[in-house]
C-alpha positions as CSV (number, residue, x, y, z in Angstrom):
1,X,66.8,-5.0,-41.6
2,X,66.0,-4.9,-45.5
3,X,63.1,-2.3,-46.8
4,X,60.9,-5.2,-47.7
5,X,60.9,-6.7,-44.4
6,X,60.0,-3.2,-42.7
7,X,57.4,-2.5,-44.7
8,X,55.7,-5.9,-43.8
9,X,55.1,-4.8,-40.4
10,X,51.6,-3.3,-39.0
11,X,53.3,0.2,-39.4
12,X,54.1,-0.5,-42.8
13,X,53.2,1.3,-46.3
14,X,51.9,-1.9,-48.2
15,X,49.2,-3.0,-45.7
16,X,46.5,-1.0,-44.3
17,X,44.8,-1.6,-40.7
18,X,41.4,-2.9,-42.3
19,X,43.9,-6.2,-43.5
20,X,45.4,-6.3,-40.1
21,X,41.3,-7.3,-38.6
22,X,40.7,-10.5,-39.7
23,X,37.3,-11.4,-41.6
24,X,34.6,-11.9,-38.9
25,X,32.9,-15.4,-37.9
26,X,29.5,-15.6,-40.2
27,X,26.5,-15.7,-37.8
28,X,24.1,-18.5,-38.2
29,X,20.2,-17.0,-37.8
30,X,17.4,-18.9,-39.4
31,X,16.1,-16.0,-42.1
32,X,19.8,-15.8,-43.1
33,X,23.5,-15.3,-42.7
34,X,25.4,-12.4,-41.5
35,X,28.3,-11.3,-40.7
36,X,29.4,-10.2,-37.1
37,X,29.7,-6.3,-37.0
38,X,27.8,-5.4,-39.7
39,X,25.6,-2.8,-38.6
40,X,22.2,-3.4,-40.3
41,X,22.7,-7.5,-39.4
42,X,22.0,-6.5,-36.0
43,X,18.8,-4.8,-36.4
44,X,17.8,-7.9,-39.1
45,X,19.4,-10.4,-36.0
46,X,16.8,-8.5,-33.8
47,X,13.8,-8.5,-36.4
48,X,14.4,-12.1,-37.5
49,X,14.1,-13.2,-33.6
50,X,10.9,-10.7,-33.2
51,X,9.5,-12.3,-36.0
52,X,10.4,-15.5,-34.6
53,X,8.9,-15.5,-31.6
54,X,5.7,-14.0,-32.6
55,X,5.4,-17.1,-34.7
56,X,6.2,-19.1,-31.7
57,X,3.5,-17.5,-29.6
58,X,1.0,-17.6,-32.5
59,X,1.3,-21.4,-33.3
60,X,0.6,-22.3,-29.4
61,X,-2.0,-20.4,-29.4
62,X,-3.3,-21.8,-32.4
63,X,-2.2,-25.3,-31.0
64,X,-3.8,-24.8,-27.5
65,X,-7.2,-23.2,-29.7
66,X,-7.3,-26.9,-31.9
67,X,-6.8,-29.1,-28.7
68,X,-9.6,-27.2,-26.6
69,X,-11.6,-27.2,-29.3
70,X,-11.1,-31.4,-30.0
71,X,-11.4,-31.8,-26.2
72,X,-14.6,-30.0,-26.3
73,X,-16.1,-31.4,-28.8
74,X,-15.6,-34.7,-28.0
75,X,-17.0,-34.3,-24.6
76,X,-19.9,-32.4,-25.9
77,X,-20.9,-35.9,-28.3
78,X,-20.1,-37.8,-25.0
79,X,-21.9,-36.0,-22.9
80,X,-25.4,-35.7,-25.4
81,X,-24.9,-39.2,-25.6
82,X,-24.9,-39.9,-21.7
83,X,-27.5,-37.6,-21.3
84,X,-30.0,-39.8,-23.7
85,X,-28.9,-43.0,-21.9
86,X,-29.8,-41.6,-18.6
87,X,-33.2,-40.4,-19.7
88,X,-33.8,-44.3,-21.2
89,X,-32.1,-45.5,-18.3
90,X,-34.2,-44.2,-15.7
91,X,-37.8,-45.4,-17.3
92,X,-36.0,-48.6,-17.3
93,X,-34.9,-48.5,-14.0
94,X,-38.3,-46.9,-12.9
95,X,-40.3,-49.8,-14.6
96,X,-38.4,-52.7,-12.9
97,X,-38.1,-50.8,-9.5
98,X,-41.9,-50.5,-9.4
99,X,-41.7,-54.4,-10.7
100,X,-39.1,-55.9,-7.9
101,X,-41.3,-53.6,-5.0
102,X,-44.8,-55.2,-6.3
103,X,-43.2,-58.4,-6.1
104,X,-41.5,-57.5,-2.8
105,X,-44.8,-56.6,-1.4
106,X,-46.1,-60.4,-2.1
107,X,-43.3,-62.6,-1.3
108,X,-43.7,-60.0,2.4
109,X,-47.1,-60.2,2.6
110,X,-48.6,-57.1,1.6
111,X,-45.7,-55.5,3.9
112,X,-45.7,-52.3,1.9
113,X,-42.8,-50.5,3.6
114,X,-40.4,-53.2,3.7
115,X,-40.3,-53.6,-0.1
116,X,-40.0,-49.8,-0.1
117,X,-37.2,-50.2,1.8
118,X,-35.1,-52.8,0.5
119,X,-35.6,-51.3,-3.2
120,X,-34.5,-47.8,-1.8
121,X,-31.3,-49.3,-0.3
122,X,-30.7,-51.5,-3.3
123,X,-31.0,-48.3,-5.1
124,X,-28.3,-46.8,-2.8
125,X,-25.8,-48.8,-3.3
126,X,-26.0,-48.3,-6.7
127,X,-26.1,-45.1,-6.8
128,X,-22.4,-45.6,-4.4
129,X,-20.9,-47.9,-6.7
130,X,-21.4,-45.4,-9.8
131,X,-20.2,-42.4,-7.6
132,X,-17.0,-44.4,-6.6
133,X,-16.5,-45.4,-10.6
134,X,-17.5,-42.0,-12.2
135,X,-14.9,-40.2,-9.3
136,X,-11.9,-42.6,-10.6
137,X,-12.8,-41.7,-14.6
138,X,-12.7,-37.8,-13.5
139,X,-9.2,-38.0,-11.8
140,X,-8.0,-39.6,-15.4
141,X,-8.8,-36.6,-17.1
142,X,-5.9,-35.1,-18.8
143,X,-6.9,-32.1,-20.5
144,X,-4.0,-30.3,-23.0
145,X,-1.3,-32.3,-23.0
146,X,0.6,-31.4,-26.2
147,X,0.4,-27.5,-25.4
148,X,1.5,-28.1,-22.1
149,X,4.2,-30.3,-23.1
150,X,5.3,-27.7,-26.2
151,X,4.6,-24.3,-23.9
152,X,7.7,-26.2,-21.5
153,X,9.8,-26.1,-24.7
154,X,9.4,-22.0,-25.3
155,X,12.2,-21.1,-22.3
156,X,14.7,-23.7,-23.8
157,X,14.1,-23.3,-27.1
158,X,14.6,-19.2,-26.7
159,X,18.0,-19.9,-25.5
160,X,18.5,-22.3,-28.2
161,X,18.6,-25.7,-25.7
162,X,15.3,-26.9,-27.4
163,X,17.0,-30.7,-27.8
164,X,17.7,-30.3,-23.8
165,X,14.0,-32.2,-22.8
């Protein structure tokens, strides 16, 4: 064997063992680049997913804050609203239940507690039909639907599946 060839080899005087390791892979993070092994890219690898997740954390709270906050006020308006058609409602209702028993008591002639009667189980059945209605609207309550939907995401997305769901 020739000199040259010799001192080609991983033993050899021209090459030392830092060119026998080959450059490492570049790691992908999303403050930055680094390279695998370097010492201080750990500790920023570590930091940058620290940081990371805090952000993550903050901005559902701060989602799940905005959407409670929406959902409240809009059912505060509804509710102020309800409550004012209720209170007009009832004199209405008061005024033409006091109307349909006088002219109960006539066409019955002067039979006071029928017409009492009849208007108190018209009044019923009313009062079952809305329970039945305002029952169905309650189960279609939905509540926080885009934090729940983004709090599913936070496992997946930690392990870097977030395009799994």
């Amino acid at each position: 064997m020739s000199g040259s060839t010799a001192s080609s080899g991983v033993g050899g005087g021209d090459r030392s063992i830092a060119d026998a390791i080959p450059p490492a892979e570049p790691l992908e993070g999303s403050h930055g680049t680094y390279e695998k092994g370097e010492v201080s890219s750990i500790g920023a690898l570590i930091s940058d997913i620290s940081t990371d997740l805090t952000t993550l954390l903050r901005q559902e709270v701060a989602l799940a804050k905005a959407e409670a906050t929406q959902s409240a006020t809009k059912a505060g308006k509804a509710g102020g609203m309800l409550a004012g058609a209720g209170v007009a409602g009832h004199f209405v209702l008061l005024f033409l239940s006091l109307a349909l028993w006088v002219l109960l008591v006539e066409l019955l002639d002067g039979s006071w507690g029928w017409a009492f009667l009849i208007v108190a189980v018209l009044w019923g059945i009313v009062a079952a039909v809305l329970a039945s209605m305002g029952r169905k609207e309650l189960k279609e309550v939905t509540g926080l639907e885009r934090t729940a939907d983004t709090a599913k995401r936070v496992p997946d997305a930690l392990k870097g599946n977030e395009g799994t769901r």
